[in-house]
DSSP file (Angstrom, degrees, kcal/mol; ACC not computed):
  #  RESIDUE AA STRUCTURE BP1 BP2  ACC     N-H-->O    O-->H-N    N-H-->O    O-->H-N    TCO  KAPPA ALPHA  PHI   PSI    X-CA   Y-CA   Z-CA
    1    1 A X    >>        0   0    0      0, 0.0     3,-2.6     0, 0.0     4,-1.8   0.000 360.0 360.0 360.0 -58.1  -40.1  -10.3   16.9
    2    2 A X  H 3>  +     0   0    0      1,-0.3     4,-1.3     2,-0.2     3,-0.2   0.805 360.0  55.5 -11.5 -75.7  -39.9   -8.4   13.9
    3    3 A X  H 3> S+     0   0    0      1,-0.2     4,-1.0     2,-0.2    -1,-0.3   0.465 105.3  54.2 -18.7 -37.2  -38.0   -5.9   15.1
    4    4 A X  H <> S+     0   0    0     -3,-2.6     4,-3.2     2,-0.2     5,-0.4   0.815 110.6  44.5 -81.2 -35.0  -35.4   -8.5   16.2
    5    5 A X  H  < S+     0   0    0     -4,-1.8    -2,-0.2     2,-0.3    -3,-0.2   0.721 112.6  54.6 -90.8 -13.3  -35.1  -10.2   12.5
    6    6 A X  H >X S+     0   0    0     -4,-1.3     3,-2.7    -5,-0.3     4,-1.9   0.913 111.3  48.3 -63.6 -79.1  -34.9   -6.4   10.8
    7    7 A X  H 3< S+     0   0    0     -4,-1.0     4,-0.4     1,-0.3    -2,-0.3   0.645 112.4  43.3 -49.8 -32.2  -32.0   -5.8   13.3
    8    8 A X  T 3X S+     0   0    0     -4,-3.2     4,-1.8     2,-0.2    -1,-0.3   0.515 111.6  59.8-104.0   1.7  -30.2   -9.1   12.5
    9    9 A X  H <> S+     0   0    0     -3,-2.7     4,-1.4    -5,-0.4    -2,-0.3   0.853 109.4  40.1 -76.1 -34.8  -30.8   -8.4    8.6
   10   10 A X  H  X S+     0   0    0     -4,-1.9     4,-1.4     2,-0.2    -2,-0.2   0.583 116.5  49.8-113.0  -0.7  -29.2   -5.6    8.7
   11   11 A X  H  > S+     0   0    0     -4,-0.4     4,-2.8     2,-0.2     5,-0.3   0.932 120.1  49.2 -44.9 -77.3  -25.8   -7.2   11.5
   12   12 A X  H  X S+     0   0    0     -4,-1.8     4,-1.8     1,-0.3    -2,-0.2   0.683 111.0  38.3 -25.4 -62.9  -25.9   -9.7    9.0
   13   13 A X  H  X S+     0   0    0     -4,-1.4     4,-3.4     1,-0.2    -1,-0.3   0.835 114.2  56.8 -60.7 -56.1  -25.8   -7.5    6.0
   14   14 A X  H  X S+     0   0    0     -4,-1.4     4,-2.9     1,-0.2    -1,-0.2   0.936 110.6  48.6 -31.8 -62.9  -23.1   -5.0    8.0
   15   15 A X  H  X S+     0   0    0     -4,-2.8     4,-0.9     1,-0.2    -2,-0.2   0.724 111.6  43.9 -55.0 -36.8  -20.7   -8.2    8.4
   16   16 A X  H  X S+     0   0    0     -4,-1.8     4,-1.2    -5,-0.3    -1,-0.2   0.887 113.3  53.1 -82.5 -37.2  -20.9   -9.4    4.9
   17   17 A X  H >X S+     0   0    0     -4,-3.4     4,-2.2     1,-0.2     3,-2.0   0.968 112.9  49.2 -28.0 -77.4  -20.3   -5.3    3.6
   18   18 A X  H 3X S+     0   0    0     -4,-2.9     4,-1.4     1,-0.3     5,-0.4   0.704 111.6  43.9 -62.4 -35.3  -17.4   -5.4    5.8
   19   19 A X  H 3< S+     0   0    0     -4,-0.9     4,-0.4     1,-0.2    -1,-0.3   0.634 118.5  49.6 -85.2  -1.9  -15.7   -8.9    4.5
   20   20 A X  H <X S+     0   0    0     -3,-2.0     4,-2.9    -4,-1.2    -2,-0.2   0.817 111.0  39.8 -99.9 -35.8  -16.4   -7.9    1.3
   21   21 A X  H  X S+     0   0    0     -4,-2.2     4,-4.5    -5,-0.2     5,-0.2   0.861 114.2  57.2 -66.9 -37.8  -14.9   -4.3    1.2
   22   22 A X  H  X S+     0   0    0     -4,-1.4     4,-3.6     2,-0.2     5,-0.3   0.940 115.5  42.0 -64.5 -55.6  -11.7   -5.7    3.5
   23   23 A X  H >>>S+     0   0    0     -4,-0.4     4,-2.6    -5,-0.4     3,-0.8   0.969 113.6  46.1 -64.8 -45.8  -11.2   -8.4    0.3
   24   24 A X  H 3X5S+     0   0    0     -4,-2.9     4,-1.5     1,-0.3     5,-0.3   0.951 116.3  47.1 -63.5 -26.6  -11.8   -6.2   -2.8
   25   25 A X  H 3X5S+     0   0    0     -4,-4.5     4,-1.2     1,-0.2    -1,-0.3   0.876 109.6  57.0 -83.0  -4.5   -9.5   -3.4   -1.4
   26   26 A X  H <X5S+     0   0    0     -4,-3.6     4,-2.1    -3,-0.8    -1,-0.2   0.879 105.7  42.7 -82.6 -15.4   -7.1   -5.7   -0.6
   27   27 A X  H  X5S+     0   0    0     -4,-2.6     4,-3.5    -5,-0.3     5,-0.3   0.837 112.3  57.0 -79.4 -15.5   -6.6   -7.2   -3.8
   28   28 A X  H  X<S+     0   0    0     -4,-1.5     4,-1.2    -5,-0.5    -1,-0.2   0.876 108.3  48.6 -70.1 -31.9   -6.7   -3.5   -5.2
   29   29 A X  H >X S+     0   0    0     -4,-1.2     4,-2.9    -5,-0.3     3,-1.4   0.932 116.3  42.5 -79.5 -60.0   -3.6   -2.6   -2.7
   30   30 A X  H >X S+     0   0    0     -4,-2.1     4,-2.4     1,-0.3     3,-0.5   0.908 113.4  51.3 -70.3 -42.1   -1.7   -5.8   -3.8
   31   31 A X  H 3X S+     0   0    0     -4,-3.5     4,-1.2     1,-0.3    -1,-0.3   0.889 113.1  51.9 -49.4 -33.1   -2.7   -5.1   -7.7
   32   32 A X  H <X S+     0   0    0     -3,-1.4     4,-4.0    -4,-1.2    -1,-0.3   0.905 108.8  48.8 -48.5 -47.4   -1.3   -1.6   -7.0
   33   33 A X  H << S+     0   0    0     -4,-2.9    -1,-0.2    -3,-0.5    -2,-0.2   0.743 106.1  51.5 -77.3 -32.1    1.5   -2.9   -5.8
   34   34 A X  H  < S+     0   0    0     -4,-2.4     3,-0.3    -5,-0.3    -1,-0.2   0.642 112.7  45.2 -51.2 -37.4    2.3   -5.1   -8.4
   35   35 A X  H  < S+     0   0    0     -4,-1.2     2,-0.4    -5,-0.4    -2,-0.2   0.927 123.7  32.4 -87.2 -58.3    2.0   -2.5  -11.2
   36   36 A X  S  < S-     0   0    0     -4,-4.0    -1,-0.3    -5,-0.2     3,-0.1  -0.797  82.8-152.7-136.0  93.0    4.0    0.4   -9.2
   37   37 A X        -     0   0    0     -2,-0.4     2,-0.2    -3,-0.3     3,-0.1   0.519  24.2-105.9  54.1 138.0    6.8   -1.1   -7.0
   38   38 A X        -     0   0    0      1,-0.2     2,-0.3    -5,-0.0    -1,-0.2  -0.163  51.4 -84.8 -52.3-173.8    7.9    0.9   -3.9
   39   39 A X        +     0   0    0     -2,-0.2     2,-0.3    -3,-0.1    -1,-0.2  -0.574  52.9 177.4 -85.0 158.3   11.2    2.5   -4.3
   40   40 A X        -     0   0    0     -2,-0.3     4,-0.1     1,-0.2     0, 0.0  -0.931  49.0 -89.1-151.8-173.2   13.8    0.3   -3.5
   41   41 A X  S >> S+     0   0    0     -2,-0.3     4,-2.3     2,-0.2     3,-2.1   0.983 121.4  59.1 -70.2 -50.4   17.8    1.2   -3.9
   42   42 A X  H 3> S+     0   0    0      1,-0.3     4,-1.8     2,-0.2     5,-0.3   0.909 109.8  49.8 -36.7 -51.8   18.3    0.0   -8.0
   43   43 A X  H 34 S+     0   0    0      2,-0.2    -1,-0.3     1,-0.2    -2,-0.2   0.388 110.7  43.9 -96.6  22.7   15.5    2.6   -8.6
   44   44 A X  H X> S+     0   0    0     -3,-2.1     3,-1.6    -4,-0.1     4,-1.5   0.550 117.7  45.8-106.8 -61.8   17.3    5.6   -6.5
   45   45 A X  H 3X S+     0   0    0     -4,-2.3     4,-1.4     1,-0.3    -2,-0.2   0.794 113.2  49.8 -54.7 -16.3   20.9    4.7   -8.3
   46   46 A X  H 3X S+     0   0    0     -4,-1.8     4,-2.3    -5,-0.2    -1,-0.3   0.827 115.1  44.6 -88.6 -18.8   18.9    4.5  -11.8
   47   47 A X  H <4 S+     0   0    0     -3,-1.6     4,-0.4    -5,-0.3    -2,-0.2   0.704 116.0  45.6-102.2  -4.1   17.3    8.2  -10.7
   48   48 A X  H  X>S+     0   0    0     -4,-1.5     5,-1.7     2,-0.1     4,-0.8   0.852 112.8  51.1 -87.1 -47.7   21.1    9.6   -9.4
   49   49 A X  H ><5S+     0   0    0     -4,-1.4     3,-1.3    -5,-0.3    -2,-0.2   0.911 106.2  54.2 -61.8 -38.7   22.6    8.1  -12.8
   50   50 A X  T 3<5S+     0   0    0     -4,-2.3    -1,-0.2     1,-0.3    -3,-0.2   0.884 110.0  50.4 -53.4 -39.0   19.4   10.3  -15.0
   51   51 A X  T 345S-     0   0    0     -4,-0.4    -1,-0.3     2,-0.2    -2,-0.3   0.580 124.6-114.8 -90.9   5.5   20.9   13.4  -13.0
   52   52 A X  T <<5S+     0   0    0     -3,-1.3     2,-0.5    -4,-0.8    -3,-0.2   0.834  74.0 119.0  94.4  41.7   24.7   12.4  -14.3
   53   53 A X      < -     0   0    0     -5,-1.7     2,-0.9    -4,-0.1    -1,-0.2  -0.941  65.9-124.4-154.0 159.3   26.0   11.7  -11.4
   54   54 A X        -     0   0    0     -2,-0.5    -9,-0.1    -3,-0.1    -5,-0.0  -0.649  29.4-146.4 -77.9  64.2   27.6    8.7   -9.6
   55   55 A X        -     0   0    0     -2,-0.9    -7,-0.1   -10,-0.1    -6,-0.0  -0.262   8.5-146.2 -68.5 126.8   25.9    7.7   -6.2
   56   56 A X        -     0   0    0      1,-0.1     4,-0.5     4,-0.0     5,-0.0   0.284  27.2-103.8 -55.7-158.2   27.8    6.3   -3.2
   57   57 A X  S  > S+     0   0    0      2,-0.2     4,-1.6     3,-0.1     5,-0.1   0.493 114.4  57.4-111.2 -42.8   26.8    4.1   -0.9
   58   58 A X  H  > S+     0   0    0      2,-0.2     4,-1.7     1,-0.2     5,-0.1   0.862 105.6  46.1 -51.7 -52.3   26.2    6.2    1.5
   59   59 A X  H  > S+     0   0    0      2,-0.2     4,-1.8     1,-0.2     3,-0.2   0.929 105.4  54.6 -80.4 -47.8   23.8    8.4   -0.2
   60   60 A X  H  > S+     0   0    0     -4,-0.5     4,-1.4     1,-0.3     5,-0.3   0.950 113.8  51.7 -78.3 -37.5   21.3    5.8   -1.8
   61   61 A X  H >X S+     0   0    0     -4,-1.6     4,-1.5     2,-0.2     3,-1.1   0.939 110.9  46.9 -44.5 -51.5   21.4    4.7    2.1
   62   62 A X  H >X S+     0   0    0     -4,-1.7     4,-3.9     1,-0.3     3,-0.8   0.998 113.6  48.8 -62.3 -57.0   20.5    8.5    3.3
   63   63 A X  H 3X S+     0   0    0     -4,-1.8     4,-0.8     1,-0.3    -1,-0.3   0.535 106.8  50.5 -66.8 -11.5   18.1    8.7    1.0
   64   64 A X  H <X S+     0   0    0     -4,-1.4     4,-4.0    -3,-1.1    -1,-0.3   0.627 113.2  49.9 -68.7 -27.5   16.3    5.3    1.8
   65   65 A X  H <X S+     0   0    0     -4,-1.5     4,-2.7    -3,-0.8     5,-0.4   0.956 107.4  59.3 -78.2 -43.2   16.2    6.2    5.5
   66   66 A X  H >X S+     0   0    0     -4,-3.9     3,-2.2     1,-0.3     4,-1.0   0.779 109.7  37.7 -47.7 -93.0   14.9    9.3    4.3
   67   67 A X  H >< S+     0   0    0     -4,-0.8     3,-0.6     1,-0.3    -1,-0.3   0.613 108.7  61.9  15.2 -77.4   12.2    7.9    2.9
   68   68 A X  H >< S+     0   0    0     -4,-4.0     3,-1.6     1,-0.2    -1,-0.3   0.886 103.8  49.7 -19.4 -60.5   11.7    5.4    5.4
   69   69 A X  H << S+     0   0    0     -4,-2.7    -2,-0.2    -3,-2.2    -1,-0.2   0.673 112.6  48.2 -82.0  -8.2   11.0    8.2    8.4
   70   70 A X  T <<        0   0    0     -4,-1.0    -1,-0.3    -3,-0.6    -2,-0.1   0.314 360.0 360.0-118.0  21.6    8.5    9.9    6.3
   71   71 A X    <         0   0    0     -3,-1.6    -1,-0.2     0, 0.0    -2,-0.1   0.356 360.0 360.0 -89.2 360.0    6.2    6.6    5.0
């Protein structure tokens, strides 16, 4: 009997670890995520305009898919 109520102290214990680690890193991804953005297209045309030059449409496109295939 013992044995049994060690072994579901420590289920228990597993199950609450596990809902507790799942919330705090999720608020840690979305605070992340708040603070630093993905990339999006505005912040590829502001980083072609820092190199002096004029991006098409075309390119801030290549360069999102690029992006894309390697996430």
């Amino acid at each position: 009997m013992e044995f049994w109520m060690s072994l579901l102290y420590v289920v228990i214990g597993m199950v609450i670890g596990a809902i507790g680690g799942w919330y705090f890193t999720r608020r840690a991804v979305e605070k992340q995520l708040k603070e630093n953005p993905p990339v999006n297209e505005k912040m590829i045309r502001a980083m072609f305009l820092q190199m002096g030059r004029k991006p098409s449409e075309a390119q801030i496109r290549a360069v999102m898919k690029s992006m894309n295939q390697h996430q």
